[in-house]
C-alpha positions in Angstrom: 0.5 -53.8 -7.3 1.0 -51.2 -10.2 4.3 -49.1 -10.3 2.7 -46.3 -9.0 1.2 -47.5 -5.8 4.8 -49.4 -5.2 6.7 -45.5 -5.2 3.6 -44.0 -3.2 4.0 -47.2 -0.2 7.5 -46.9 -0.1 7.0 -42.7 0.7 3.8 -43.8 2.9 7.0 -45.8 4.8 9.0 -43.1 4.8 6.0 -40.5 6.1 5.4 -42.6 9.0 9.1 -42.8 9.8 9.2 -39.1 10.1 5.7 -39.0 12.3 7.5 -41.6 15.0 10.6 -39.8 14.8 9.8 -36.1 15.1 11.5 -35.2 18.4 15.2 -37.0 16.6 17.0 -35.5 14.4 15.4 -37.0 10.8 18.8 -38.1 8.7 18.3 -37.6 4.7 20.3 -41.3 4.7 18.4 -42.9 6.7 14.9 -41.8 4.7 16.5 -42.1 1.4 17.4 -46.0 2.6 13.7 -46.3 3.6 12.7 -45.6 0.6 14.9 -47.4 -1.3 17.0 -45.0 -3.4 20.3 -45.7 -4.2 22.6 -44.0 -1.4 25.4 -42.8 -3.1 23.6 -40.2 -5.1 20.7 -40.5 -3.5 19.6 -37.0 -1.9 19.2 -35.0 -5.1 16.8 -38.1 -6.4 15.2 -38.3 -3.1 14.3 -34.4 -2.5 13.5 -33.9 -6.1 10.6 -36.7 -5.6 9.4 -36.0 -2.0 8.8 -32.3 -3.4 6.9 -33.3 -6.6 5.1 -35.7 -5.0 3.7 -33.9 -2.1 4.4 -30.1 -3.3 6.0 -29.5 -0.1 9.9 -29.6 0.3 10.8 -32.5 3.1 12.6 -29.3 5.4 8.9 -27.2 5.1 7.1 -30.7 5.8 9.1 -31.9 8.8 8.9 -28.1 10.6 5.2 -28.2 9.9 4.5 -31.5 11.4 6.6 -30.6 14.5 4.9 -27.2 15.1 1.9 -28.5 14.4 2.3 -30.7 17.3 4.1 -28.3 19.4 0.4 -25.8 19.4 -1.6 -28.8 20.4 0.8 -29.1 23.5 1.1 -26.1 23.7 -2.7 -25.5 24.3 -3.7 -28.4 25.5 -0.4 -30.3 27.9 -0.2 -27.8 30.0 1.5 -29.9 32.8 3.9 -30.1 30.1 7.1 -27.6 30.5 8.9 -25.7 27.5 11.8 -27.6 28.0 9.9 -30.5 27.2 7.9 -29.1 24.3 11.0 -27.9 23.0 13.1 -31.6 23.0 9.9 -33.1 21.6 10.8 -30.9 18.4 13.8 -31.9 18.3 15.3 -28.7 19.9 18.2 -28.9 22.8 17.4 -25.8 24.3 13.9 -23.7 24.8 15.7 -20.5 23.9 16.3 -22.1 20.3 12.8 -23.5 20.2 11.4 -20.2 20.6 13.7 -18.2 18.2 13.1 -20.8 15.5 8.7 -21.0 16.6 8.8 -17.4 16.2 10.4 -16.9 13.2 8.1 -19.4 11.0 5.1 -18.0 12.9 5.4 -14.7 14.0 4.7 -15.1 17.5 6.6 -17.2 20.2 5.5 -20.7 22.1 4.9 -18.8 25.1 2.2 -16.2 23.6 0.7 -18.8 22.1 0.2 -20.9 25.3 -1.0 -17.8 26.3 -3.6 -16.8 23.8 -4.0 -19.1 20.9 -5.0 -18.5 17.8 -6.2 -21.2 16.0 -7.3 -20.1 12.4 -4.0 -20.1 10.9 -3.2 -23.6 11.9 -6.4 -24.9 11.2 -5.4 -24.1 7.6 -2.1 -25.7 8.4 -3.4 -29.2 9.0 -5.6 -28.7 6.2 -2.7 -28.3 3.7 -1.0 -31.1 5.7 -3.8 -33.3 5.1 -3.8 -32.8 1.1 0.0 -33.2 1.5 -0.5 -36.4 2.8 -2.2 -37.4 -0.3 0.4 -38.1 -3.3 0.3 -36.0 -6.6 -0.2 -39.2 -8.6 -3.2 -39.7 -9.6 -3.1 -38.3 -13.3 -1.1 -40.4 -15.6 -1.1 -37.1 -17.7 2.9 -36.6 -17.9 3.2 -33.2 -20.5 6.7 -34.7 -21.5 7.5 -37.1 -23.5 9.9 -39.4 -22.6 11.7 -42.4 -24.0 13.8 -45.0 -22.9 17.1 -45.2 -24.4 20.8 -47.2 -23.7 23.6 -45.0 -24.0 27.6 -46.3 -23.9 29.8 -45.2 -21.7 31.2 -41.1 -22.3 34.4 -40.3 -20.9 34.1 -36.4 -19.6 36.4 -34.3 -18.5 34.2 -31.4 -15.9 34.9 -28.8 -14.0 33.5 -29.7 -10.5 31.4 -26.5 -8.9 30.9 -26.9 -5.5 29.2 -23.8 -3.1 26.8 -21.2 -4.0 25.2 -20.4 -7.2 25.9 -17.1 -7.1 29.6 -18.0 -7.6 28.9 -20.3 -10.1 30.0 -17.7 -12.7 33.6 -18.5 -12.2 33.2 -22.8 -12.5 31.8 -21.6 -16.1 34.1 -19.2 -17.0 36.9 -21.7 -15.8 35.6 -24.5 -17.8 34.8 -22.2 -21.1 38.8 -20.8 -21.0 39.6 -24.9 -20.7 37.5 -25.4 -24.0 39.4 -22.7 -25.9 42.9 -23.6 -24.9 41.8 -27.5 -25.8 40.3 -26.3 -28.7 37.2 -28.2 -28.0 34.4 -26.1 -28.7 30.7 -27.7 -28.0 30.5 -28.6 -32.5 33.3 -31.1 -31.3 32.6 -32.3 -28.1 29.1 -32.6 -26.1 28.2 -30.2 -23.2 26.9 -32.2 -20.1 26.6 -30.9 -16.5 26.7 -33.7 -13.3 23.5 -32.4 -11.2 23.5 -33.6 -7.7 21.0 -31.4 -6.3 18.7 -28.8 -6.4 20.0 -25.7 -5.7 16.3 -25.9 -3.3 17.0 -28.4 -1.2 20.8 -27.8 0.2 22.1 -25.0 1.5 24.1 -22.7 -0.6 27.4 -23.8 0.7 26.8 -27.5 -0.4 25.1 -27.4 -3.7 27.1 -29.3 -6.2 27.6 -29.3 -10.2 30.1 -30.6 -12.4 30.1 -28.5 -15.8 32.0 -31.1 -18.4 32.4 -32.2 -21.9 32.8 -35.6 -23.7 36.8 -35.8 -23.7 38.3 -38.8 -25.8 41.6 -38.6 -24.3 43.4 -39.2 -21.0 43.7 -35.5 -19.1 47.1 -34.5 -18.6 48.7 -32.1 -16.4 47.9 -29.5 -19.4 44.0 -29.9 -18.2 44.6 -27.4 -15.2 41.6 -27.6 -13.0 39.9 -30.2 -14.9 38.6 -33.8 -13.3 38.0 -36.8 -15.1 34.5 -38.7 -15.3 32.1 -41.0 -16.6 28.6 -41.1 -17.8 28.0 -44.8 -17.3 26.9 -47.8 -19.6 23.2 -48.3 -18.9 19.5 -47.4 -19.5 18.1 -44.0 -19.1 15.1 -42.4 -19.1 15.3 -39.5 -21.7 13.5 -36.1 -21.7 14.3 -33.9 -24.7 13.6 -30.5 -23.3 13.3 -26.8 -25.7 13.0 -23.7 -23.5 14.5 -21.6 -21.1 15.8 -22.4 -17.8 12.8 -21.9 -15.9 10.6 -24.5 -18.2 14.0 -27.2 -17.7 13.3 -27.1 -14.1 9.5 -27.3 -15.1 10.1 -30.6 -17.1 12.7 -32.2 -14.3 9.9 -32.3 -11.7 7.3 -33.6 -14.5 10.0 -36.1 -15.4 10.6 -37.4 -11.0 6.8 -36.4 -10.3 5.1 -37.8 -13.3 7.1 -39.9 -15.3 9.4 -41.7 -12.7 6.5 -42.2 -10.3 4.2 -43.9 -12.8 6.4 -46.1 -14.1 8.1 -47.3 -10.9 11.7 -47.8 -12.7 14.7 -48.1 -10.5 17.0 -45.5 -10.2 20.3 -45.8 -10.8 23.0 -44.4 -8.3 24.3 -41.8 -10.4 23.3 -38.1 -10.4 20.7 -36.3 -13.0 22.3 -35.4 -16.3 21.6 -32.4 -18.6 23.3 -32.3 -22.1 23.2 -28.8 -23.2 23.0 -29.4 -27.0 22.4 -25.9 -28.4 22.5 -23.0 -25.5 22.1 -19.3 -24.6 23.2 -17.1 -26.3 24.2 -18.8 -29.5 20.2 -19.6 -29.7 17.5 -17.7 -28.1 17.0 -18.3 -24.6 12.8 -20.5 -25.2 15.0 -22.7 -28.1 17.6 -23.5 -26.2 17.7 -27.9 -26.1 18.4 -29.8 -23.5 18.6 -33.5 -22.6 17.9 -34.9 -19.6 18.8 -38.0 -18.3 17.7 -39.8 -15.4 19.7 -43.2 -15.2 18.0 -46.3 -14.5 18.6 -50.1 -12.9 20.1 -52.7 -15.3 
């Protein structure tokens, strides 16, 4: 068994897990565990995968499956009642079933028992069907990327938790901390703690810790701050120039391409970017970034 085929079983594993399970609620722990990601950190690794493996995110793939089967029992259980339609996806109550059917599909469970219309989900279970098949089949990866051991880097971050929209203030917290330090970026390296996308949480639990490389205990004169480490170990190393758009670009290639081919371990610590020259001191498509994906000992 190659690399490859041992990432795409373990998914397959965690597919069929979801098609036995679709009228439970479907834990992120409990897949992430089938799949053998470490658990700690393991939902940002785990979503960023599922998504570039199968271009669907795992919330969009779970609702399809389950209204895909709700139509067919729809159409063809009629003996069936809403109640039970509605518990088979997972839903308590039919009022909720339908307000959730309806908004995905634009028409409720009880019109289409009435009169269904089948195009549209005929396209459905087409797409589910390619879905089903794992983007990893090229071994073209458009990044390069190298394995590297780094020591151990003491940081001192800011830790953002909520939506992006108020990530302003994290950053403007942790740039008045640099200036009162005195430790511009020239003196000590820019790193941000990712542990999710901001895709796959909602906006009240994305997390990222905006740091620097600190060689110092902090003291009670590092208001706001949190200490942290970038562990001892191996990492996979992506050296990424461009603008925020093409970073998120080369993080997919690097779980979707990169990771998947080579079947290495993942460690159970969160992606790391270090910003080493940033917008605007260069020019937003020359901006560099290094991203590191940490790996089993």
């Amino acid at each position: 068994m190659n690399m490859m085929e041992d990432y795409q079983q373990k998914f397959e594993r965690v597919l069929s897990h979801i098609d036995e399970h679709l009228s439970k609620p479907l834990a992120v722990d409990t897949l992430i565990a089938i799949a053998g990601l470490p658990q700690t950190q393991g939902q940002g690794h785990f979503l960023r995968l599922f998504s570039a493996m199968y271009g669907i995110e795992l919330i969009d793939y779970i609702n399809l499956l389950r209204d895909l089967q709700s139509v067919f029992e729809l159409a063809y259980r009629p003996n069936i009642s809403m109640a039970d339609i509605a518990s088979n996806a997972s839903f308590q109550c039919p009022k909720a079933f339908s307000e959730d059917f309806n908004a995905r599909n634009g028409m409720t469970p009880e019109a289409f028992r009435l009169k269904p219309e089948w195009n549209a989900w005929f396209e459905k279970q087409a797409a589910l069907d390619t879905m089903r098949t794992p983007n990893l089949a090229s071994n073209d990866i458009h990044h390069k990327v190298t394995l590297v051991d780094l020591a151990s880097i003491e940081l001192a971050v800011v830790e953002h938790s909520g939506p992006v929209s108020n990530l302003h203030g994290s950053l403007q917290a942790f740039i008045g901390w640099r200036r009162a330090m005195h430790t511009p970026p020239l003196v000590s390296r820019s790193f941000n703690l990712v542990y999710h996308d901001v895709k796959h949480v909602p906006a009240s639990e994305y997390r990222l810790d905006i740091g620097a490389e600190i060689g110092r205990p902090l003291t009670a004169q590092d208001v706001g701050m949190v200490s942290k480490q970038l562990p001892k170990g191996r990492y996979a190393l992506l050296a990424h120039t461009g603008n925020e758009a093409s970073l998120g670009e080369a993080i997919n290639d690097l779980y979707g391409q990169w990771l998947v081919n080579s079947g290495e371990p993942l460690a159970d610590f969160p992606l790391v970017l270090e910003r080493v020259t940033q917008f605007p001191d260069v020019a937003q498509h020359k901006a560099v970034t290094h991203i590191y994906l940490g790996l089993k000992t």
